[in-house]
N, CA, C and O of each residue as an XYZ file, in Angstrom:
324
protein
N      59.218   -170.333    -19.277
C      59.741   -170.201    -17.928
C      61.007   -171.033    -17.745
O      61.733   -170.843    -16.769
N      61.294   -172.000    -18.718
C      62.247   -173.027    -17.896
C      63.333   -172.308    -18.703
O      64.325   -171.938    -18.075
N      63.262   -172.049    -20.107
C      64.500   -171.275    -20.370
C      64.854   -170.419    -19.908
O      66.059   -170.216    -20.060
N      64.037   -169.368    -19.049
C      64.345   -168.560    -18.555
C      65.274   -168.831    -17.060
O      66.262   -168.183    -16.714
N      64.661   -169.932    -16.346
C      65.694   -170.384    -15.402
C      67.349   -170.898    -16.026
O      68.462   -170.623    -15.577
N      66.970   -171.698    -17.165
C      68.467   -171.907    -17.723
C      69.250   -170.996    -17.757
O      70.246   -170.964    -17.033
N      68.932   -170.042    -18.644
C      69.603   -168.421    -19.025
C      69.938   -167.850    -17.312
O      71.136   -167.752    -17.045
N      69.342   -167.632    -16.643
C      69.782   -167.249    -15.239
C      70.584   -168.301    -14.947
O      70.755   -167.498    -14.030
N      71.204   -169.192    -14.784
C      71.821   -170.403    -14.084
C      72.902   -170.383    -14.756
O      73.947   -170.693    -14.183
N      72.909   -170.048    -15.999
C      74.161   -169.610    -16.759
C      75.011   -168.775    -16.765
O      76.205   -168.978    -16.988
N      74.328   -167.404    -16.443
C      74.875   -166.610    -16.760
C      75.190   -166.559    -14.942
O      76.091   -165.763    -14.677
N      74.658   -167.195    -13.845
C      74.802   -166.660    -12.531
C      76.733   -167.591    -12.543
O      77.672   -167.108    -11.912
N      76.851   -168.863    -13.371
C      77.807   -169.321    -13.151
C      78.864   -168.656    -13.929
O      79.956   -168.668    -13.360
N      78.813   -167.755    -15.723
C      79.689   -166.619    -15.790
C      80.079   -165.889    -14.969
O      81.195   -165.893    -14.448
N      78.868   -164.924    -14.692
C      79.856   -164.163    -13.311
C      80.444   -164.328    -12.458
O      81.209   -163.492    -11.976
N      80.224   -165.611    -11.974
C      80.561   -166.168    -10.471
C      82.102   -166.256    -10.876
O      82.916   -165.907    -10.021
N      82.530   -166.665    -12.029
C      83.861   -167.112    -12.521
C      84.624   -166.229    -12.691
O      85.840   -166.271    -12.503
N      83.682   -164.910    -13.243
C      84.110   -163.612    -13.538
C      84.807   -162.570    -12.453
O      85.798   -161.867    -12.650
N      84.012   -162.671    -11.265
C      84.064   -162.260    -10.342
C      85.519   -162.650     -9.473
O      86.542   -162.054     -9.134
N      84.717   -164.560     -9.290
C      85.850   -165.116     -8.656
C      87.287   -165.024     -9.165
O      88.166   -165.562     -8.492
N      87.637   -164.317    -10.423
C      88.990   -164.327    -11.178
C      89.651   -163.560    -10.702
O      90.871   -163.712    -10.647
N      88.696   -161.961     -9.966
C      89.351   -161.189    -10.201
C      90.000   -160.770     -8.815
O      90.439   -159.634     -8.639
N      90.038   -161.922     -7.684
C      90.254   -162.500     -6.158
C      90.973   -163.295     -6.395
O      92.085   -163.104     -5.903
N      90.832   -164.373     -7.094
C      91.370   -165.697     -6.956
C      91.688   -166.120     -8.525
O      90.670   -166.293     -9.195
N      92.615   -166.262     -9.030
C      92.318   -167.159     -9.993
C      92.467   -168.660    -10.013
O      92.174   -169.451    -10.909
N      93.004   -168.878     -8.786
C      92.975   -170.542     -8.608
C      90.905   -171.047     -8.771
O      90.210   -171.711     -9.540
N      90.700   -170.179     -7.462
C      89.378   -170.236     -7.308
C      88.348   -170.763     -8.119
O      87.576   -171.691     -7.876
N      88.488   -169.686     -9.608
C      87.752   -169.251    -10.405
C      88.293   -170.719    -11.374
O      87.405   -171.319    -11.980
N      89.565   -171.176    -11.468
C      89.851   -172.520    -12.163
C      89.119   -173.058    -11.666
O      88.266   -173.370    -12.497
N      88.801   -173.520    -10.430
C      88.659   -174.385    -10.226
C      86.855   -174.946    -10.328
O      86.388   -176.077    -10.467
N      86.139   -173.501    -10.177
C      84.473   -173.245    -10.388
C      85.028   -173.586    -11.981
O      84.854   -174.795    -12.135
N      85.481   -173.137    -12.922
C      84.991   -173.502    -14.614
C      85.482   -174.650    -14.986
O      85.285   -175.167    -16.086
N      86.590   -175.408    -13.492
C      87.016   -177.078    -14.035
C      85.637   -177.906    -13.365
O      85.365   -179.072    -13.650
N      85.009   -177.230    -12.622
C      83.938   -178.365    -12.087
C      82.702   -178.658    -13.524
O      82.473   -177.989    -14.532
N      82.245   -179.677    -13.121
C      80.562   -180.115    -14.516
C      79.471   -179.247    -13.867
O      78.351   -179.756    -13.893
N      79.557   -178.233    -13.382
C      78.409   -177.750    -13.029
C      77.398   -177.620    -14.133
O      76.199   -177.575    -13.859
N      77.917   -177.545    -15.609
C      77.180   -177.043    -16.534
C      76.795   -177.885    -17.195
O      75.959   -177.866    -18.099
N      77.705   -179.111    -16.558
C      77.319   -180.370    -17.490
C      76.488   -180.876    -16.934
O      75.478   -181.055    -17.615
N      76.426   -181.429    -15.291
C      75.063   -181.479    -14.844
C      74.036   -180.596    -14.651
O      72.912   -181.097    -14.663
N      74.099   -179.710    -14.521
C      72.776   -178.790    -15.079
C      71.905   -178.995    -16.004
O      70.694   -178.922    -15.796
N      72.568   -179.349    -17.432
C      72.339   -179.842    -18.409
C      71.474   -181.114    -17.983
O      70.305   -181.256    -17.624
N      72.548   -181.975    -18.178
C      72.053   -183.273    -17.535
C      70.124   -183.369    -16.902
O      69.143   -183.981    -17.325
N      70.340   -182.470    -15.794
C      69.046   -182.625    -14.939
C      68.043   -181.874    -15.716
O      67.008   -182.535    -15.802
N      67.956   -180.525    -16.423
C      67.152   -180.027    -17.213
C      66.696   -181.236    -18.274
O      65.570   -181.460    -18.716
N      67.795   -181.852    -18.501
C      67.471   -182.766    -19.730
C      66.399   -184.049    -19.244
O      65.389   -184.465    -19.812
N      66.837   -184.347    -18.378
C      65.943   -185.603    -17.778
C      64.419   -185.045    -17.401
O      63.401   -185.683    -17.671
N      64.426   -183.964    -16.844
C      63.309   -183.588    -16.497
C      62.226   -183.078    -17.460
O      61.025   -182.919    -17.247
N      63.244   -182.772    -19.033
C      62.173   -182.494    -20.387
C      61.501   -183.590    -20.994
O      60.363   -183.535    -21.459
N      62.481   -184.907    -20.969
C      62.508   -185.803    -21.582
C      62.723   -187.754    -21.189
O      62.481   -188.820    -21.755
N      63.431   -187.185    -19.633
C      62.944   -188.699    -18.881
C      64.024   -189.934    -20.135
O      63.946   -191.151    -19.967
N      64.996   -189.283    -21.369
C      65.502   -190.098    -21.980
C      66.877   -189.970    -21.780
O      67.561   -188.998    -22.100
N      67.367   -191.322    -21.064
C      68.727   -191.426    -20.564
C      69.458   -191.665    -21.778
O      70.636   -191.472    -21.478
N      69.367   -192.047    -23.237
C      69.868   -192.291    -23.836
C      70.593   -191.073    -24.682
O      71.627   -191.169    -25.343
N      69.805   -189.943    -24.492
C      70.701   -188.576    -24.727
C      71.262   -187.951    -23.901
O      72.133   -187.165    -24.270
N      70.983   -188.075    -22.642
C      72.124   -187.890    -21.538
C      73.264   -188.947    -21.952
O      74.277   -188.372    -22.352
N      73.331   -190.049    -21.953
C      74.193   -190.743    -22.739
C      75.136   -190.124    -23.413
O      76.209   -189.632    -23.064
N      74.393   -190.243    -24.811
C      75.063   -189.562    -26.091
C      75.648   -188.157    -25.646
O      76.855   -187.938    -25.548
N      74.607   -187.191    -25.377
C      75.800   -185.684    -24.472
C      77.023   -186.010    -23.683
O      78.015   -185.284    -23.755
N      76.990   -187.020    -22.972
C      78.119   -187.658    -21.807
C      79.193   -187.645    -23.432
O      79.892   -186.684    -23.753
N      79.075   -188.878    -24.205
C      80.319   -189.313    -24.754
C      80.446   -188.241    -25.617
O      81.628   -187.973    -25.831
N      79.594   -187.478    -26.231
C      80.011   -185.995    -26.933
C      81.073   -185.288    -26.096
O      82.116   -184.837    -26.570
N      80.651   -185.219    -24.557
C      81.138   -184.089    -23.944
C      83.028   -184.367    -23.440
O      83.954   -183.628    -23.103
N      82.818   -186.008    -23.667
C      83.971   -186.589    -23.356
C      84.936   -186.213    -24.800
O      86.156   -186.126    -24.663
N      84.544   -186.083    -25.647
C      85.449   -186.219    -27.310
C      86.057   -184.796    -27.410
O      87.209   -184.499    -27.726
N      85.059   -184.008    -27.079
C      85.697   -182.712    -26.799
C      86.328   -181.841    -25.788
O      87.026   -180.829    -25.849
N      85.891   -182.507    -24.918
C      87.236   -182.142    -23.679
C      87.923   -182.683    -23.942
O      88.857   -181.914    -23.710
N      88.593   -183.994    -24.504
C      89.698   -184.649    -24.678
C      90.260   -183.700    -25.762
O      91.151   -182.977    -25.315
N      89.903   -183.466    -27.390
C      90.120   -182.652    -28.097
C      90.444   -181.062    -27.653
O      91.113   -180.247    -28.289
N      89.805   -180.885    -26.443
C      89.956   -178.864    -26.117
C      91.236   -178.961    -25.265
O      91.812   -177.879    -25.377
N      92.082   -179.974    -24.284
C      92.630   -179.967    -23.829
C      93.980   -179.279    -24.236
O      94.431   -178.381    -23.525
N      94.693   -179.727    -25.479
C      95.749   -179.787    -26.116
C      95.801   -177.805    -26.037
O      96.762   -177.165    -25.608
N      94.611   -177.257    -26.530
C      94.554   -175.853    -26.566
C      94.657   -175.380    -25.343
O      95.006   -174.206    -25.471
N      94.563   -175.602    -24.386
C      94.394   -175.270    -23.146
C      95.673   -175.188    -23.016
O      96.014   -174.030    -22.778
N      96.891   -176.234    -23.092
C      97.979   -176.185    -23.100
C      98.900   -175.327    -24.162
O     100.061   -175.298    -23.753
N      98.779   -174.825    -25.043
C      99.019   -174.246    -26.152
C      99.035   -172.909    -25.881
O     100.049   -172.214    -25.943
N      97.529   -172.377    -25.468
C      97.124   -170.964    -24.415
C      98.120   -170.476    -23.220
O      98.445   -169.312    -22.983
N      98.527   -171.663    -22.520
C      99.208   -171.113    -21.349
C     100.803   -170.803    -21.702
O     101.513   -169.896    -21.267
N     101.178   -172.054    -22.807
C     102.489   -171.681    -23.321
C     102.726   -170.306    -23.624
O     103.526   -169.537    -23.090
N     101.614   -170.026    -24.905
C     101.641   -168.987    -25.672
C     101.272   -167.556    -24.873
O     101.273   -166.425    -25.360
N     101.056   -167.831    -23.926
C     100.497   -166.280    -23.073
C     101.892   -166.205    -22.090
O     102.103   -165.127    -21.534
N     102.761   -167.227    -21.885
C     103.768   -166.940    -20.892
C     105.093   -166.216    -21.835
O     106.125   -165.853    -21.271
């Protein structure tokens, strides 16, 4: 059951982005710049496991690679203009 709420919560925030793009694309930046997915995560996680120390570790993971995905992000917008 609980994956099954994950999988819905996921995919309700794809579309939402999907949707919202095709109105707004500020909008829709601005729903896939928020942590919705990261706290989602987050709270599923605490509630399996009650261990802050891998919420932790996910935090500074999640930090290494947004810092690392950024550069592409910039690269993308060059390269598409």
């Amino acid at each position: 059951m609980a994956y099954l709420i994950k999988i819905i919560i996921a995919v309700a925030i794809i579309v939402a982005a999907s949707e919202l793009s095709k109105r707004s694309t500020s909008l829709a930046a601005i729903l896939l710049g928020l942590p919705i997915v990261l706290f989602t995560s987050f709270t599923f996680i605490w509630e399996e496991s009650r261990d802050i120390n891998k919420i932790s570790l996910l935090t500074q993971e999640t930090v290494i690679i947004l810092l690392a995905g950024i550069p592409f992000l910039f690269l993308l917008v060059w390269m598409l203009k």
